[in-house]
C-alpha positions as CSV (number, residue, x, y, z in Angstrom):
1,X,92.4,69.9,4.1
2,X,89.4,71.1,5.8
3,X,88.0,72.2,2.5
4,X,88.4,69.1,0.8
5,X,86.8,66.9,3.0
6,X,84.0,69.2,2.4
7,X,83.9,68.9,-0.6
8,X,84.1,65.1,-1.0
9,X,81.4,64.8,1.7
10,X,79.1,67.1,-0.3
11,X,79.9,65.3,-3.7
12,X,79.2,61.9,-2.1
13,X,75.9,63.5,-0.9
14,X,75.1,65.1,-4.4
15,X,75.6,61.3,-5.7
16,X,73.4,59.2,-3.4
17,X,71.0,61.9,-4.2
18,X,71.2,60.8,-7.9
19,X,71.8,57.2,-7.5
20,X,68.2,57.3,-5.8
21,X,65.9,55.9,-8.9
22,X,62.3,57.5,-10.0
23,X,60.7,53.9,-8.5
24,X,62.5,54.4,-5.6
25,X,61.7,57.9,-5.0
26,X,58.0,56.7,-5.5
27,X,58.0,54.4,-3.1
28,X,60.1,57.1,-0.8
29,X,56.7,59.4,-1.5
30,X,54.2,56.9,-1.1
31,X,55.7,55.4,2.2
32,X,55.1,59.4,3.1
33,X,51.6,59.7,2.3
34,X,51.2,56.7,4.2
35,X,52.6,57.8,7.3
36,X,50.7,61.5,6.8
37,X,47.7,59.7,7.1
38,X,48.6,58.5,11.2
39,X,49.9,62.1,12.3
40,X,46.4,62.8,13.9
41,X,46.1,60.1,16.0
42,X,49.7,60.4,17.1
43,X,50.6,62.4,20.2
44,X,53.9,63.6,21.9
45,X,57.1,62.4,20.7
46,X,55.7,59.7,19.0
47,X,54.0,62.2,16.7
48,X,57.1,63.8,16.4
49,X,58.9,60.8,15.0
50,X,56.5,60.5,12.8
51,X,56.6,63.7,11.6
52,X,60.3,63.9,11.1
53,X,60.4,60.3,9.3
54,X,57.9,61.9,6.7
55,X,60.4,65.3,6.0
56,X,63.1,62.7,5.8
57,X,61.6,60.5,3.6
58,X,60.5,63.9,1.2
59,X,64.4,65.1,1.4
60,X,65.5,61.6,0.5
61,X,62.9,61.6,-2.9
62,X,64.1,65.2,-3.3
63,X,61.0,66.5,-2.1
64,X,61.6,69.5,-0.9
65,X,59.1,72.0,0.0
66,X,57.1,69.0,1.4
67,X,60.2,68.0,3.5
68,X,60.3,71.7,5.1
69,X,57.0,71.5,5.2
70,X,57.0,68.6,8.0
71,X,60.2,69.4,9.6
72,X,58.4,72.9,9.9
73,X,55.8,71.2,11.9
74,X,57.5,69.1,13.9
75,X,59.7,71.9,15.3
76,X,56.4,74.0,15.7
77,X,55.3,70.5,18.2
78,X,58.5,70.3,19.4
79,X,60.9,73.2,19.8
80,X,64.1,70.9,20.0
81,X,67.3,70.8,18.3
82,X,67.6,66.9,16.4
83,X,66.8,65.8,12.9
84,X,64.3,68.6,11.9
85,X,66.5,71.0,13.0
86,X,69.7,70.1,11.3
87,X,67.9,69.2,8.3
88,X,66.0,72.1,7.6
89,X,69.3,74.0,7.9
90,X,69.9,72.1,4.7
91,X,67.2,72.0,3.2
92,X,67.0,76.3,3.5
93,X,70.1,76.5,2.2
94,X,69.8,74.3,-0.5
95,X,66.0,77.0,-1.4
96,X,68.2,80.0,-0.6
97,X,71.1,78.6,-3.2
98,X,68.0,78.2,-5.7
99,X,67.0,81.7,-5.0
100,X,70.7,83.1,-5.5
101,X,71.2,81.1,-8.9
102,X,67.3,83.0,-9.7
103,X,68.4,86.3,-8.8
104,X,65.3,86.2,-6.7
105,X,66.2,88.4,-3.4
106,X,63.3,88.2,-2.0
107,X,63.2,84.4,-2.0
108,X,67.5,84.7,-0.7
109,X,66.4,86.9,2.0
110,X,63.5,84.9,3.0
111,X,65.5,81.8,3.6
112,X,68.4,83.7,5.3
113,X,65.3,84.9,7.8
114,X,64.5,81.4,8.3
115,X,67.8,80.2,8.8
116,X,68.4,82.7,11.7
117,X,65.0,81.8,13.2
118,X,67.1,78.1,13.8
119,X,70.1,79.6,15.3
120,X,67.7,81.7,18.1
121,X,65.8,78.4,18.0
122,X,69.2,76.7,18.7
123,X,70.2,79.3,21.5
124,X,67.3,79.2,23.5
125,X,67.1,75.7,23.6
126,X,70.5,75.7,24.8
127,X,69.6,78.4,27.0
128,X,66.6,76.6,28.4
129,X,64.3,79.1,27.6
130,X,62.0,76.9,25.0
């Protein structure tokens, strides 16, 4: 059972993803832009927001090495577990899944890196030691 709510939950992902028109992914990259443009006169959490809101909105128009890119930075402002943090998990596995359909080990290895740099992440925040 476990499995196949797994399953339907990552097919009903896999369709929004698709449903998601080119306009509409446009507008999802230009809203982005956008809000890059404010991230320097943004401090603190409210920076961090913003920061996260641009890596969503790149996820969301299937953007993503721009996504990791700002969920990268904001958990580089802010080492805390939240949105970056659980997307990024995604979004490496869905690059290390790229790499492993490539045959590229370098790039499967890399992301696997990355991946365990967000558990320690995980466990020292836990721990209190961020």
């Amino acid at each position: 059972m476990f499995f196949k709510k797994k399953k339907m939950r990552e097919t009903s992902s896999t369709l929004k993803q698709e449903n998601i028109k080119p306009l509409d992914k446009e507008k999802l990259i230009e809203e982005a832009k956008i809000l890059s443009n404010t991230i320097d006169t943004l401090v603190d959490d409210e920076k961090i927001k913003v920061l996260n809101r641009i890596g969503s909105l790149y996820f969301e128009a299937d953007k993503i090495d721009d996504a990791i890119k700002y969920y990268e930075i904001s958990i580089s402002e802010k080492k805390a577990l939240g949105k970056a943090y659980t997307d990024l998990v995604k979004l490496y596995n869905i690059k290390r899944k790229e790499a492993v359909t490539e045959k590229n080990t370098e790039g499967v290895k890399h992301y696997l890196d990355k991946i365990d740099t967000l558990l320690q992440l995980s466990k020292d925040v836990i721990r209190g030691r961020v």
